[in-house]
Every structure is written in C-alpha cells, then in structure tokens.
C-alpha positions in Angstrom: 63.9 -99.1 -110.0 61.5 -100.3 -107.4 59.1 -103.4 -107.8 56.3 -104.2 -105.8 55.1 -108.2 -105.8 51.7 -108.7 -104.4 50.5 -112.1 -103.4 46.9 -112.3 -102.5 45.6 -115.4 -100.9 41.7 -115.3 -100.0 42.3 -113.6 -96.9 45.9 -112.2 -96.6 48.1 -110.3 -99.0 51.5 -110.7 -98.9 54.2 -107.9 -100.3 57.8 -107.0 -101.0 59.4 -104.2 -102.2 62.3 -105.0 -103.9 65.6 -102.4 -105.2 66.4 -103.3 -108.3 69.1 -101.0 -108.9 70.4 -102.1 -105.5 69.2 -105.9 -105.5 67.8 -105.8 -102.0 64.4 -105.8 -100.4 63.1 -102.2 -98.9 60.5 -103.5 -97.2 57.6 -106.7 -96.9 55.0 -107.6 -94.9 51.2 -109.0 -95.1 48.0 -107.9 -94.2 46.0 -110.9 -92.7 42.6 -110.9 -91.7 41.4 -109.1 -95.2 37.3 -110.0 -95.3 36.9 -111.9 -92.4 37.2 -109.1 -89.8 40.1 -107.6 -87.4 42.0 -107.1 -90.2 45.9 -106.2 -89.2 49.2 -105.2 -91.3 53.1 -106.5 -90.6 55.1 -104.3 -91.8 58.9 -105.4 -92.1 61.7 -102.6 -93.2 65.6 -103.8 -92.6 66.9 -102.4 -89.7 63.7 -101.4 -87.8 61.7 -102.9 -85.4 58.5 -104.9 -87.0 55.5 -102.5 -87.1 51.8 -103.7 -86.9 48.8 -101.5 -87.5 45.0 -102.7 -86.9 42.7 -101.8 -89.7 39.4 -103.2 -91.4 39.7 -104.5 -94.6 36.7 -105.5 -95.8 38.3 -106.2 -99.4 41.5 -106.1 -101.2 41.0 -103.1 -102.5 41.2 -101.7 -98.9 44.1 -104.2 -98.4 45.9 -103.0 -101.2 45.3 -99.2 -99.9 46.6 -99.9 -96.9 50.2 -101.5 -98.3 50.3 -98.2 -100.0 49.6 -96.2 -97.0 52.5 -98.1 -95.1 54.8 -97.8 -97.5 54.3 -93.9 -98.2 53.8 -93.2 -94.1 56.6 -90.5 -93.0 57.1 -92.5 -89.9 57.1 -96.2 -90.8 57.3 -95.9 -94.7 60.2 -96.6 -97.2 59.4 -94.2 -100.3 58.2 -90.7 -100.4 54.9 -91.5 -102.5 54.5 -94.6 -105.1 55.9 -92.9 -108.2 58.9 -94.3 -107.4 57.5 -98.0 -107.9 58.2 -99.0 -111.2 55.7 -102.0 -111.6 53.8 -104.3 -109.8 54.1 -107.8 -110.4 51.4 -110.1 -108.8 51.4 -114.1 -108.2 48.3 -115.9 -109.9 47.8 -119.3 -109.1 46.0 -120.8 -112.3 47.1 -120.0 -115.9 45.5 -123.2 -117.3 47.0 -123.7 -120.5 46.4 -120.3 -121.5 49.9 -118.9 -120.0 53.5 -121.0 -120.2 55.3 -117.5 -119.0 54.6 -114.1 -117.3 53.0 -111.3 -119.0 51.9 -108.3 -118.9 48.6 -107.8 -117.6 46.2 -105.5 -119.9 42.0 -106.3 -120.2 42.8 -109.7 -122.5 45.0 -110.9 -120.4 42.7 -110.2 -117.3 40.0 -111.8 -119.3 41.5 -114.9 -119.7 42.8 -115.3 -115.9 38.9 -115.0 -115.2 37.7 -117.6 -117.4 40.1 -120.1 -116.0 39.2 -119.2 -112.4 36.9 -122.1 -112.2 40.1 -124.1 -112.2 41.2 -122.8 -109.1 38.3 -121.7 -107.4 39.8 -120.9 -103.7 42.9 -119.1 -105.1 42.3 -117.3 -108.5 39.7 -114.8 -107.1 41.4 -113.3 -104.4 44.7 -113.7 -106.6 41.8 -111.6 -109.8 40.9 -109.7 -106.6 44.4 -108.6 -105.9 45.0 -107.1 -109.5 41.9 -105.0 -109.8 42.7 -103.1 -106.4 46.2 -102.8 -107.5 45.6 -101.4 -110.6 42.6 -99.0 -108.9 45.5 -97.8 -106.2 48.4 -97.7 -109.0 46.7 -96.8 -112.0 50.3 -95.3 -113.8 52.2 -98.2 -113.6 52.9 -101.5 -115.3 51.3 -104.8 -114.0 52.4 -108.5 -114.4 51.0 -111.9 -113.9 53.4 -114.6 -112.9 51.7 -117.8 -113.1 52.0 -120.7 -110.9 51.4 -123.1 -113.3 53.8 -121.5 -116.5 56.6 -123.7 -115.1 55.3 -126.8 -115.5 53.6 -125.7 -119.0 57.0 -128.1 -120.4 55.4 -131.2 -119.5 54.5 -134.4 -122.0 51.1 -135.2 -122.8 51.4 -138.7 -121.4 52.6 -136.8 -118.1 49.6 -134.1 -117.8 46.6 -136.1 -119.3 44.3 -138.0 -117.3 42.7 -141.3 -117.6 39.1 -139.9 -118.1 37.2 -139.6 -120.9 38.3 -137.2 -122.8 36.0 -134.8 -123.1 36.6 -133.9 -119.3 39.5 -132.3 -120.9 38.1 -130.9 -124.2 35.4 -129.5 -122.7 36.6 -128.2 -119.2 40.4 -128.3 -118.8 40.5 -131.2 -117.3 44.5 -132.1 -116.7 47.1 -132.0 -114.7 48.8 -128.4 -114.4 51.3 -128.2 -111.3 51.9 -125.4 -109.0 54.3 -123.5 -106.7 56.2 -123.1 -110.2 58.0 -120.4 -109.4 59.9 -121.6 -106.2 60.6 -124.6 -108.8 62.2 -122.7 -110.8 64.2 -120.8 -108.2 65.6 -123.8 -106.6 66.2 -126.3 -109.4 68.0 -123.5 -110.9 70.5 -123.0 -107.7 70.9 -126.5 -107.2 72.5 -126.2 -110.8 74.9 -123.7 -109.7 75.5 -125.9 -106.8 76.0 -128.9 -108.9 78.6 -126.8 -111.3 76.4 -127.6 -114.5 73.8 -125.9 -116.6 70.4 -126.1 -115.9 69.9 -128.0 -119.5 72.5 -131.0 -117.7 70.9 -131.7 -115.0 67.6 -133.8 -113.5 66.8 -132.5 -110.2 63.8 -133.7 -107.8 62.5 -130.4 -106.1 60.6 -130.9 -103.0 58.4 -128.0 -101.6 57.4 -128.7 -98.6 55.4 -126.3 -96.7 51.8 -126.5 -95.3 51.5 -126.9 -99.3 53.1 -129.6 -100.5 54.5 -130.6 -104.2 57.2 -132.4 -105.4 59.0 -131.9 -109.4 60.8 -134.2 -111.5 63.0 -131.8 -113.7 64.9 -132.8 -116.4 67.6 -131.4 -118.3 65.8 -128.3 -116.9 62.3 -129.1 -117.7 59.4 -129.9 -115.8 58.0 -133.6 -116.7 56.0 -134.1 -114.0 54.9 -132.7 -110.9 53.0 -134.0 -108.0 49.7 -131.3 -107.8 47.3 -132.1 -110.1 43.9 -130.0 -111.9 43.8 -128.1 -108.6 46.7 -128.0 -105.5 44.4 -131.3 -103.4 46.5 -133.8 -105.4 49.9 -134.9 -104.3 51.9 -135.3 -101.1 50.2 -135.3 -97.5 50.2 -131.5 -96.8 49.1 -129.5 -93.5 45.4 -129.7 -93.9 44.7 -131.4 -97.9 44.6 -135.2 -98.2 47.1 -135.5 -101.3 46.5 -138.9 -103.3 43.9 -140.6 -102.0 41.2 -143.0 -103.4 39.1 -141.1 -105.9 36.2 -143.3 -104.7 36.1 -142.2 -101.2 34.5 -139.1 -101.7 31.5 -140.3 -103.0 31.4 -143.1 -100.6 31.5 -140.5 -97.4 29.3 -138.1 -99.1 26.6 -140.9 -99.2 27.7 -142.4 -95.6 27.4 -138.6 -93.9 25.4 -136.7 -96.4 27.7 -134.3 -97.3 27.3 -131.9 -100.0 30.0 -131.9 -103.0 30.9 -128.5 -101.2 31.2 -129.9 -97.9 33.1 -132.6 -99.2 35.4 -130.2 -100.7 36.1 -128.4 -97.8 36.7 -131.8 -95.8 39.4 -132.7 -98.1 41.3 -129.4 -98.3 40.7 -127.7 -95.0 40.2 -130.8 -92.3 42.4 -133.4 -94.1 46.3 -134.0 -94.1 48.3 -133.7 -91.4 45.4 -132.2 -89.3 43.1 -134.8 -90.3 45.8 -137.6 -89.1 46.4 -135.7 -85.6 43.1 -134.3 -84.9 45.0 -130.8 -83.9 48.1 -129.9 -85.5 48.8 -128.7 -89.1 52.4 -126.9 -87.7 55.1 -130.1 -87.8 57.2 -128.4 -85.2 54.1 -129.0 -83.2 53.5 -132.7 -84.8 57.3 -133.3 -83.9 57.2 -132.6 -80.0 53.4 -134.0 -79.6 55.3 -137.3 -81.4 58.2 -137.2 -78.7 55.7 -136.9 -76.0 54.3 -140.0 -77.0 51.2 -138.6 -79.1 50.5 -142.1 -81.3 49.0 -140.3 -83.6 51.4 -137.8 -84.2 54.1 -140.4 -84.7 51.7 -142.0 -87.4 51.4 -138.5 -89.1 55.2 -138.2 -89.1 55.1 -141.8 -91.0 52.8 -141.2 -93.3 54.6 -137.9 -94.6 57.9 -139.2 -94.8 56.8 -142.3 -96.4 55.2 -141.0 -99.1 58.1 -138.4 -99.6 59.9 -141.0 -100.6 57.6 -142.9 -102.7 57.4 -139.8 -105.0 61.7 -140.0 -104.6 61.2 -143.4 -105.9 58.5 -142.5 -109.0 60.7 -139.6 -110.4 63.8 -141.7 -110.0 61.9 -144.0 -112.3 61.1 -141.7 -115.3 64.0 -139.2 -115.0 66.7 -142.0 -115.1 70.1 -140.5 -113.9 69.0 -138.4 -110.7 71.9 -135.2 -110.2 70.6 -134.1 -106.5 67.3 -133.6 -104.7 66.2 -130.2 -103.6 64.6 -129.3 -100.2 62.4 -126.6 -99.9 59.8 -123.9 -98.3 59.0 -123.6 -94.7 59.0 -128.2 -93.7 61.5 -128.4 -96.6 64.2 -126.0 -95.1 63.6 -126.9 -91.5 62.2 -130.3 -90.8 64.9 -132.1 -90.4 63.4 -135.1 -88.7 61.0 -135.5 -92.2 64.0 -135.4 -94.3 66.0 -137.5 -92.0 62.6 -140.5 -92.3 62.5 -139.6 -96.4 65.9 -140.6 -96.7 66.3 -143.2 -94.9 67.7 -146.7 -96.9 68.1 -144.8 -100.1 72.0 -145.4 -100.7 71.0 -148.1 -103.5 70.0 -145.0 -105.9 72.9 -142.9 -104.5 72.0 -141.3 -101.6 74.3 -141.1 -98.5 72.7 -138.7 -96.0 75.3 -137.0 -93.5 72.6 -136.9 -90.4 74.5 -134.4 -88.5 74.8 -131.5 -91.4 70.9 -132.6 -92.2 70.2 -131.9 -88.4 72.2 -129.1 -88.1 70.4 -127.7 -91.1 67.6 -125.9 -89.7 67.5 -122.3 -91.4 65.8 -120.3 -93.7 69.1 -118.0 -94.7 71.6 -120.5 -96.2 72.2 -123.2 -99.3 73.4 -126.1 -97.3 74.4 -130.1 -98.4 73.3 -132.5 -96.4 74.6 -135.6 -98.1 78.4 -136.7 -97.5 81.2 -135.8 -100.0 81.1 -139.1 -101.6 77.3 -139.0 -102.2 76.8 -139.5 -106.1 73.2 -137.5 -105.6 73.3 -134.7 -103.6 70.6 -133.6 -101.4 70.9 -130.1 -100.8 68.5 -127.9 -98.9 67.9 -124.4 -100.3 65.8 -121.4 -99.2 63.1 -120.4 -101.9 62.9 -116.8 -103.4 59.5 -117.1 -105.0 59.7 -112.9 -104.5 62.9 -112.4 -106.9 61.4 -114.6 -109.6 58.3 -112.3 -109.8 61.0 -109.2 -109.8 63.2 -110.6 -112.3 60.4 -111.2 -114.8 58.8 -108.1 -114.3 62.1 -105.9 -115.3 62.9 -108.3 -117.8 59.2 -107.8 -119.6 59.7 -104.3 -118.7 63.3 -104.0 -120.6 61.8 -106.4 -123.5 64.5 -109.3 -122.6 62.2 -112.1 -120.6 62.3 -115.2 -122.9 60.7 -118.3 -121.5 62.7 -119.7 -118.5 64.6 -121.8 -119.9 66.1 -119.4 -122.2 65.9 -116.3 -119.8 69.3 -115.7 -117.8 68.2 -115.1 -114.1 70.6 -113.4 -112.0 70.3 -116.5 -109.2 71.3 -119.0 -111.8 74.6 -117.5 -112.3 77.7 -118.7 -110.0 78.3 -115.0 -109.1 75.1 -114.8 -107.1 75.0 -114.2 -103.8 71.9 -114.4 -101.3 71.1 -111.4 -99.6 
C-alpha cells in the first residue's frame, strides 16, 4: 500500500511517498517556485543521486502533474503508473472548529475547509488549491485532510477564548486555534516512549522551532495551550513574524507610515522576526556566525529568541504543574544548539540540569537524543519531527475504519518497538 502526502504552501508543494507495507519512504521531494515563475522539482529516491527538473508551473494543478510525472518517469520514477497509490493524504492548515481529527475529504468536507479559509488566508488556499489538482490528477483514489489545528481542538475554553467582545467570536471565529499540530503530536508522543509512560501520564512542553515557531503545553496527553493564536503571527519570535507583540502597535505605525491593513500585514509576517531584528538574516546558522563576528544586532536577535523561549518554559510550567520533559523540535529545534543552550540557561530550580556537551553535540536531524544529565528530574530531549508518518498513519487508519481521535488511536511511533528509519 502506497501513500502519497501532499503539502502545498502558496508557492511550493512538498511530497512523500511512503510504503506502508514496507514502512519506508519511496521517494520525496518539492516543487518550489509554483506561480511565481522558474518553477523547478527535487526529486529525492533512497539510493540515487537527487534529481532536479526545470518546469513552469503556473498553478498547482501543473505542480501536482508534475509530482505525478516524476514519480511514473522510467528513468527517475519509483512506481510504474499511480494505480499503485492507495490515497492521498494532504496537510491543511486551518480546520477552525469545524475539524478535531482527519477525514476524508468528499464535497462537504471541501466546503467547509473553504469557508474557514478566511481564517488562514496565506495558507488555506494554496493548501484548497493542492486538493482540487490532486483530486483532478488522481481522480480513483481516496483523499484526506489532516488538519493543523485538530490537535489542539482539546484545549479549555478559558485557554482558547480571547478577551474581546464576544461577538468577534460568535460571529467570525475569533479564538485561539494552534498549529503545527501534527509534529505535536509526533513528538510529545515519542518523548512518552522516551519517558517509559503513557501518553495519558505525562505533561510535556513541545517546542517547534523552525522559521515557524510554536510552543505546546500538553498534559496527560492533551493540548491546553499553545503558543499560535487565530492565525500562525501570534507566539514566539520566528524567522520573519513578530510573535507577541503590542496589539496597539499596528495601528500606531499604520497612522505614523500610512500603511494599509494589508501592508501592515505583510510587515508583520514577512519583514518581522528574526529578519526584522537583523535587517538580513531569517537562517540562525547565519544569525549565529554574523553574532560571533561581532554583528550587535545579531547577538540581540539571539537574545530576544532565547529569552522568550523560556518565558513560554516558565508560563506552561505554571499551568501544567508537574513538568515530565521538554521536547525540541523542527529545523532551530533539532539543530540550534546555541538557542537551546541560552533557553536553558538558570532553569535547575524547576528541574532542569542541561548536559552542555550532549546539547552541543546534538546537532542532527536523524536521532532522538537527551540533552539533560542522568539526574535531571525533567528531561529535555531533542527529537526529529515526522509530520509525513502522521498524515500516513491516519490516512490507512481512515482507510481500514480504525482512526479514533489521537488520543485513543494507537500510532505505530508511540509504541517502544518503533524504530526510526
């Protein structure tokens, strides 16, 4: 049984193919470029050399076409022609409160992703996008939404509702929802492996940390509360969004430079973060040696981050009481090792005792490492996400009429027989 998992951003869509039977990924790659012009595919197959093809795609459905291409070619392909996929599972930012789990995507369900898609108005049309040329390329074959936000579906009212009036959120949705669930998920369910317990025992902090950035206060397996907010702006300092910031400062520089409430959006999730701080650099690895080199404000950006890493440490500490471990993950998460070094720092009066030399020597994207010392009574451990096996696992489990919600669900990754490809 072969599964396809599509990820369509605005411009790029990501892929894997994944072996069920075999539990191990055929092929992935991404087309970038997709309607802006000099449009290219990477196309990654165990084994072989990485292959990369220029082609125009004007649109996803030419995006998608191409994946399909690539994958049947009799040079660079994997599969003979795409009857062999069994379904197709795709990543779709905004659920609202609409979805708490995947499903299987048929005109109602399509429907109701579109009518939240002012929610999420940079993601949920190229992720709407996605789907359509999928299902116009693989019209035979089973389709399902996996949903961002389902994950954090768990948390309380007091947790998700905003100070506003209240018709803000009877009227247009207004609340927080969370995203990156599914890497959530994924990690705060090996860190329980990790920790010997069940996912119901434990409270875990998960910290995603890429050029996105949000952080989750699980307990006894649930999500309570989660950094990103109505939209993915609100939060931690990420590579180019502002995070938490004073709500009046928008209107206040809007006035000051007359800048539209489009402009201003832009500003704050394109020009802001870590690039705003530094003036060039969204890439830490590139904040990291400009800092060394003396770059003032690259040491200040470094600051900031770390600073407010562990603010949100602090917060979650505070509502989830007894604290298990902390996860590290994505891209900054599994390789920054400076960042968690500065996050950590002074915390051994809630339990942490960072070893510095496994956290520096932890700098991969392939193994589960610990990176506090034996005695530590919370461990920090730093674990590659699999965002791709959580879409596969809940596609064959719809599929086979077994997926529950996750709490309930049995993933293979949460057993202590799992091993990482």
């Amino acid at each position: 049984m072969d599964i396809l998992a599509l990820n369509c951003g605005s411009s790029s869509v990501k892929y894997q193919l994944f072996d069920w039977t075999k539990k191990v990924v055929i092929a992935k790659g991404m087309v970038e470029r997709v309607t802006i012009g000099d449009s290219y595919i990477i196309h990654e197959v165990p084994g072989r050399e990485t292959y990369r093809e220029e082609y125009e795609c004007p649109d996803h459905k030419t995006a998608v076409h191409l994946i399909v291409k690539i994958l049947t070619d009799k040079t660079y392909g994997v599969v003979e022609n795409m009857s062999s996929i069994s379904a197709v599972g795709h990543r779709v930012v905004h659920g609202g409160e609409k979805f708490t789990k995947s499903v299987l995507i048929n005109d109602t369900v399509l429907d109701a992703i579109k009518e939240v898609q002012h929610l999420a108005p940079l993601h949920n049309p190229p992720n709407i996008a996605g789907i359509e040329a999928a299902l116009a390329n693989l019209p035979d074959v089973p389709h399902i939404a996996i949903f961002d936000t389902a994950f954090h579906q768990s948390m309380p009212e007091h947790a998700y509702t905003y100070p506003v009036p209240w018709e803000w959120y009877d009227k247009h949705g207004v609340r927080r929802y969370g995203f990156h669930g599914t890497s959530h998920l994924y990690v705060s369910k090996r860190a329980a492996v990790l920790l010997e317990k069940e996912p119901e025992n434990c409270n875990i902090i998960t910290m995603h940390i890429g050029n996105g950035v949000s952080h989750t206060a699980i307990k006894n397996g649930i999500s309570i509360d989660t950094s990103m907010g109505l939209t993915p702006l609100e939060g931690a300092v990420m590579g180019t969004r502002c995070g938490d910031i004073d709500p009046a400062i928008p209107a206040f520089i809007m006035e000051r430079e007359n800048l539209s409430p489009k402009e201003i959006d832009s500003v704050l999730n394109k020009k802001s973060g870590i690039l705003g701080i530094t003036g060039e650099f969204t890439d830490r690895r590139d904040v990291i040696e400009a800092a060394e080199a003396g770059n003032e404000r690259c040491t200040l950006a470094l600051e900031i981050e770390s600073y407010r890493l562990k603010k949100y440490i602090g917060s979650y500490c505070a509502i989830l009481g007894r604290l298990d471990a902390i996860v590290f993950t994505a891209g900054v998460g599994e390789m920054g090792w400076l960042i968690r070094e500065k996050a950590l720092e002074d915390l051994e009066h809630i339990g942490i005792k960072l070893d510095k030399e496994k956290n520096r020597n932890t700098m991969t994207r392939k193994a589960e490492t610990t990176i506090t010392t034996p005695d530590s009574p919370v461990k920090v451990f730093v674990i590659p996400t699999d965002e791709e096996l959580v879409f596969t696992e809940d596609v064959v489990a719809i599929l086979e009429e077994t997926y529950t919600d996750h709490m309930k669900f049995k993933y293979s990754f949460a057993e202590n027989t799992f091993q990482r490809k």
